[in-house]
FILODREN-950581 format. One line per field, with one value per residue: chain; x, y, z of N, C-alpha, C in turn. Coordinates in steps of 0.1 Angstrom, whole numbers, plus 5000, padded with zeros to 4 digits. Layout:
mol	A:...;
n.c1	X:...;
n.c2	Y:...;
n.c3	Z:...;
ca.c1	X:...;
ca.c2	Y:...;
ca.c3	Z:...;
c.c1	X:...;
c.c2	Y:...;
c.c3	Z:...;
***
This chain:
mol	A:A:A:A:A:A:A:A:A:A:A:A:A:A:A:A:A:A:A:A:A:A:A:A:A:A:A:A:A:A:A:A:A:A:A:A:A:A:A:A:A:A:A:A:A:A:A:A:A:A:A:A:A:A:A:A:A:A:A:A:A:A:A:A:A:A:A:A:A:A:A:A:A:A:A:A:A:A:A:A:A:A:A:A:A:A:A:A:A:A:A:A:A:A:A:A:A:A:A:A:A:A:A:A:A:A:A:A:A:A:A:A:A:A:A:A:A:A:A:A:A:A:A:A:A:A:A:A:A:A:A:A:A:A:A:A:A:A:A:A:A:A:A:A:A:A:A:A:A:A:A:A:A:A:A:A:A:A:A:A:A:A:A:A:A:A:A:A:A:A:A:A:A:A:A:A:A:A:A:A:A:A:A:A:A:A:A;
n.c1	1713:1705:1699:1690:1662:1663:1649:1627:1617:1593:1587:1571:1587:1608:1625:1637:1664:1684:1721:1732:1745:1757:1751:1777:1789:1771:1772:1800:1804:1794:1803:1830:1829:1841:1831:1802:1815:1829:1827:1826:1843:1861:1881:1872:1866:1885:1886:1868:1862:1865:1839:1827:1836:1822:1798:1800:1809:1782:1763:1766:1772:1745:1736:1745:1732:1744:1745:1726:1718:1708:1699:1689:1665:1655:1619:1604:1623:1658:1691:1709:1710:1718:1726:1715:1720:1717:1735:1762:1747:1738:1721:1711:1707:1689:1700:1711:1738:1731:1736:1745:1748:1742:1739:1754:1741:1710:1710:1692:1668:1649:1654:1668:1656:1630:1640:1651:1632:1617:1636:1637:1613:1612:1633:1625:1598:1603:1621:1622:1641:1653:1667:1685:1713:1736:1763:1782:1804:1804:1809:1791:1768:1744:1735:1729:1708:1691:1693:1678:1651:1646:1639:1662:1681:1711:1735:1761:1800:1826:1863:1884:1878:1883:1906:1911:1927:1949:1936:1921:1887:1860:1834:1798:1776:1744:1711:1679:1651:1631:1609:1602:1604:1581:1563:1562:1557:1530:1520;
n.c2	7624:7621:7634:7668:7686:7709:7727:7757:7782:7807:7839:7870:7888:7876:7851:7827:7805:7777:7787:7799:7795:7832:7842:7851:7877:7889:7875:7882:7904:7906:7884:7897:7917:7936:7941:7925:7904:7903:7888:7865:7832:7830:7852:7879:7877:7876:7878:7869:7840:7828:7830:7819:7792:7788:7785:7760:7741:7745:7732:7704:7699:7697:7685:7656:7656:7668:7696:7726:7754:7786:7811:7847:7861:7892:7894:7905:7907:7908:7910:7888:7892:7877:7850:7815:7788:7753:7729:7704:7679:7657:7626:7606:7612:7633:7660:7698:7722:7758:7785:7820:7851:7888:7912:7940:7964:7955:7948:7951:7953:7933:7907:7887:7871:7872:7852:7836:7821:7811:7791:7776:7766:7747:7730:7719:7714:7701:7683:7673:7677:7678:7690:7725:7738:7770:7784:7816:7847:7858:7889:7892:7911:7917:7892:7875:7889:7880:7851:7847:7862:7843:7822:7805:7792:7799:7778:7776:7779:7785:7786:7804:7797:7799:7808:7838:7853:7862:7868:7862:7842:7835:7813:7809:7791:7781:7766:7751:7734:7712:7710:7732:7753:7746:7751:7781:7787:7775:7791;
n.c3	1177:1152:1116:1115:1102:1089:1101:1099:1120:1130:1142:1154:1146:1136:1113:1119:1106:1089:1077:1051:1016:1010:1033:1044:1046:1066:1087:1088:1098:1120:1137:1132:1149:1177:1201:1199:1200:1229:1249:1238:1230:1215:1192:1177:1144:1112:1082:1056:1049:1075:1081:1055:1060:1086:1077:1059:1079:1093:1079:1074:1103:1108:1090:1102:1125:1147:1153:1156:1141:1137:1116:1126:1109:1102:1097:1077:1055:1045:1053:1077:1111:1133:1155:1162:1186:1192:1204:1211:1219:1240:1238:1250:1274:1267:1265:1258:1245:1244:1224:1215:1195:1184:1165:1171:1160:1165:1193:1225:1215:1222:1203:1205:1232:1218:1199:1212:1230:1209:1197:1220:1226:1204:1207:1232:1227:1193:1194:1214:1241:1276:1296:1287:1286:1293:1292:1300:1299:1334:1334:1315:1316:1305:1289:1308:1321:1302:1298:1323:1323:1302:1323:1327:1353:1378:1379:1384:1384:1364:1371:1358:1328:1301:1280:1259:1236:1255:1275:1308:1312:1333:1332:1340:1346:1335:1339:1324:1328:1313:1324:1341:1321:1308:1330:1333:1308:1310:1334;
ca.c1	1700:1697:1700:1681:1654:1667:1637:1623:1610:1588:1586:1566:1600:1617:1626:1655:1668:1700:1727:1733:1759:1745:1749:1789:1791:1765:1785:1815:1802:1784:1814:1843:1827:1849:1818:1796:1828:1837:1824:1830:1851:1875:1886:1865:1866:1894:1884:1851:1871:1859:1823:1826:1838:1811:1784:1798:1808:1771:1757:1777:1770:1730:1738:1750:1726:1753:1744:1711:1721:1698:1705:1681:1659:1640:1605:1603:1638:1672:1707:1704:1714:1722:1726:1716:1724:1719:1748:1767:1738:1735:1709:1710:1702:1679:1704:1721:1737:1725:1748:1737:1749:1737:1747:1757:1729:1704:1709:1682:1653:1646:1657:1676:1646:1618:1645:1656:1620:1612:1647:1635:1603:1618:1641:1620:1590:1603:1635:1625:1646:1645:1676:1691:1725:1743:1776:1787:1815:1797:1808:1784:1751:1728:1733:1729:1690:1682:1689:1672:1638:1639:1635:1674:1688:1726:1737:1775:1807:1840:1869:1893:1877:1887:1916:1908:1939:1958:1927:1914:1874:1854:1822:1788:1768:1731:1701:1669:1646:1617:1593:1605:1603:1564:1551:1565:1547:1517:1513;
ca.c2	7631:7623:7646:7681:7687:7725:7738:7772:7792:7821:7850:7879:7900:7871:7846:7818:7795:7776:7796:7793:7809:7843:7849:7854:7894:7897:7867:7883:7915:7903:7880:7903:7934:7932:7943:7918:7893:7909:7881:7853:7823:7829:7863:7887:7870:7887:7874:7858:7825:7822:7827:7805:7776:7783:7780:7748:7730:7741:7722:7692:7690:7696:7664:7647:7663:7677:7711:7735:7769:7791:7824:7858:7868:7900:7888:7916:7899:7914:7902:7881:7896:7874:7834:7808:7780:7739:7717:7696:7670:7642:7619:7596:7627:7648:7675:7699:7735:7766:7797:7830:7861:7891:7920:7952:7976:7949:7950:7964:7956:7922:7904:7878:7873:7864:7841:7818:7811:7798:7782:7765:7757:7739:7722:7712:7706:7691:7679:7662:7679:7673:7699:7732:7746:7778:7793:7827:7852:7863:7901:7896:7912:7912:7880:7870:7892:7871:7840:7851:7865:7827:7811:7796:7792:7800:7767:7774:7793:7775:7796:7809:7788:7803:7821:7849:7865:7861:7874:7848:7846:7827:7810:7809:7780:7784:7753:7750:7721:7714:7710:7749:7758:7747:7756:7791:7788:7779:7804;
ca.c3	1175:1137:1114:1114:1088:1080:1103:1098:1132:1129:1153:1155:1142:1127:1106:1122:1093:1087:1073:1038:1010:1008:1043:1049:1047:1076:1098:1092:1106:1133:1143:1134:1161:1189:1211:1201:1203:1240:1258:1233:1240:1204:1188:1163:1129:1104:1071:1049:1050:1089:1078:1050:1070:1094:1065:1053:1088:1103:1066:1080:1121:1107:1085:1110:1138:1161:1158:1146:1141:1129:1117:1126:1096:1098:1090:1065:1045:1046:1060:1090:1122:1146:1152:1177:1185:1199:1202:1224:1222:1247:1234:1261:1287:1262:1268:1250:1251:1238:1223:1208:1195:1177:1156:1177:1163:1165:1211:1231:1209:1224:1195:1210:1237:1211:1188:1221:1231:1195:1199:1227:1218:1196:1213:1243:1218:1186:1197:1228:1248:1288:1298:1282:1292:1286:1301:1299:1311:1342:1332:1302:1322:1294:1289:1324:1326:1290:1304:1339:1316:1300:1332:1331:1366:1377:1385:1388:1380:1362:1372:1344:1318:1289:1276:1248:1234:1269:1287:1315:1321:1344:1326:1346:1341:1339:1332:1326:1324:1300:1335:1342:1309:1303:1340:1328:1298:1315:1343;
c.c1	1694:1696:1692:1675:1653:1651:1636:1613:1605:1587:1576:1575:1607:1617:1638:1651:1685:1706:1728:1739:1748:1749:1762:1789:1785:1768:1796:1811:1791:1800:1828:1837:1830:1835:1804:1807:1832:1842:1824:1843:1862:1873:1881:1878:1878:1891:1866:1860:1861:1844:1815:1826:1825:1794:1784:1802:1792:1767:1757:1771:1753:1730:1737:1749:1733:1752:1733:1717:1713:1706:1688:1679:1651:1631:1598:1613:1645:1681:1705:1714:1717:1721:1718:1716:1721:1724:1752:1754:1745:1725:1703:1708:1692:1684:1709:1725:1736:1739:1739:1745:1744:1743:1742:1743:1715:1699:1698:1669:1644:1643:1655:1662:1634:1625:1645:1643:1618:1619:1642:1625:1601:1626:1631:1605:1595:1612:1636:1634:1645:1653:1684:1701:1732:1758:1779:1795:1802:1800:1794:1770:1742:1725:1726:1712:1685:1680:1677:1652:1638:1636:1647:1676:1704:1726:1757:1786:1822:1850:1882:1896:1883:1899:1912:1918:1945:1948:1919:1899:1869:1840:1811:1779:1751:1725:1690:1660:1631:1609:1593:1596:1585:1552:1555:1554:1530:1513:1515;
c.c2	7627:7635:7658:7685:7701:7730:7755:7776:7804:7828:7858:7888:7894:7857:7837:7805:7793:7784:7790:7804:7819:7849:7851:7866:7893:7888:7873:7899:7915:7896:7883:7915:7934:7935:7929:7900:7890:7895:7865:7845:7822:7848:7870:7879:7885:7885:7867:7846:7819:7821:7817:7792:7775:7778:7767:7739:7731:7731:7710:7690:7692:7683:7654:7645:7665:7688:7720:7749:7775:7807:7833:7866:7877:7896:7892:7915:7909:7903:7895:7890:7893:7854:7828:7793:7768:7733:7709:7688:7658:7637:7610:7604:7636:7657:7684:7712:7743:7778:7808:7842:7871:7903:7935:7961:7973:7951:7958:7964:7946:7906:7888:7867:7863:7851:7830:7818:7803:7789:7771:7759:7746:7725:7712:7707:7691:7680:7671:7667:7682:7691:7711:7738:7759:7782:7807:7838:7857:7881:7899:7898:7917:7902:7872:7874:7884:7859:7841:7852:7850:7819:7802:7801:7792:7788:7763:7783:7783:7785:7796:7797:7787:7816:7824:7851:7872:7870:7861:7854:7833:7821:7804:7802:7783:7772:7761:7740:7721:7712:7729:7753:7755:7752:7773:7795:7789:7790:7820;
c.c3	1162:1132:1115:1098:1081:1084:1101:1109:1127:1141:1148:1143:1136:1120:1109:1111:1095:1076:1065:1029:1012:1023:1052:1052:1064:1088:1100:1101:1118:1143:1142:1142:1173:1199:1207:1205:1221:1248:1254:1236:1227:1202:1181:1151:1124:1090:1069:1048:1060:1089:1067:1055:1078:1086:1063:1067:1093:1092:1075:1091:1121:1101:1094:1128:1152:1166:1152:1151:1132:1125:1120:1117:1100:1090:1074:1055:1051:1051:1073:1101:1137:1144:1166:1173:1194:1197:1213:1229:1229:1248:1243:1276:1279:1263:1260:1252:1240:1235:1211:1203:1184:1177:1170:1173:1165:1187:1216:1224:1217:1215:1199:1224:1230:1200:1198:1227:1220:1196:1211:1231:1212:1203:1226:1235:1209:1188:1207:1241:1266:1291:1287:1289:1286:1293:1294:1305:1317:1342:1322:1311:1319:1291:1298:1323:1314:1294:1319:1328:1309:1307:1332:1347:1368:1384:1389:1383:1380:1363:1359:1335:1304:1291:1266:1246:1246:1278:1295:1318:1323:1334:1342:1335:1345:1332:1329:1317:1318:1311:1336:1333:1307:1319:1337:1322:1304:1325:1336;
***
């Protein structure tokens, strides 16, 4: 893809930017809260180490345009509250997949909602992008109505994809294609 130019998305409510020092504390408590973790594919974070790393490898797969992760800035400043994410680029397909999560007291506002349109705005705008993919445990069904309100499609279901800390779950595969995505927009 080439590298990423460290875009800045606006929202109505927010502010998505790449992570940067400054913003370990509100990663580690976003990604050490076993409830926003539940349904994640590793373990709630135990240390600022794992949020450091994540600071300085996103730096890195933005370098080296592998990966745009933004974090969720209340528009109004403060701590970020939530991330999102496009990686797993296939340049040679325009494709790539999407991943999200956001801070426990943040749920229920429609947070998550108004960040992955921008996100994929973005992505099917600047980015060129033809295809977006997500997977998710098929328990997770908030997840499931977010992608459904974006216009993704269930396109499949990998059975005990992941192991968590000796727990087996199934991942549910969902698309959705930049024709979708702008006859949406339009009607």
């Amino acid at each position: 893809m080439g590298a990423f130019d460290s875009p800045v998305l606006h929202t109505p409510r927010l502010r998505l930017r790449p992570l940067r020092e400054g913003d370990e504390a509100a990663l580690l408590a976003i990604f050490g809260d076993a409830r926003v973790m539940r349904y994640w594919s590793t373990p709630p974070w135990q240390g600022l180490e794992q949020a450091r790393a994540l600071v300085a490898n996103d730096a890195a797969a933005m370098a080296a345009g592998e990966a745009l992760r933004l974090g969720l800035e209340p528009a109004d400043g403060g701590a970020i509250v939530g991330t999102c994410t496009l990686f797993a680029f296939a340049a040679s397909s325009r494709r790539a997949e999407m991943g999200y999560n956001l801070a426990f007291d943040a749920w229920g506002a429609g947070l998550m909602t108004e960040a992955l349109e921008a996100l994929l705005a973005h992505g099917f705008g600047a980015l060129g992008l033809n295809r977006v993919e997500a997977d998710i445990d098929p328990r997770n069904e908030a997840s499931a109505r977010l992608l459904g309100r974006l216009g993704f499609a269930r396109e499949g279901l990998l059975r005990e994809r992941w192991i968590v800390a000796g727990e087996k779950s199934d991942s549910a595969l969902y698309g959705l294609l930049r024709a979708d995505w702008q006859a949406r927009r339009r009607g």
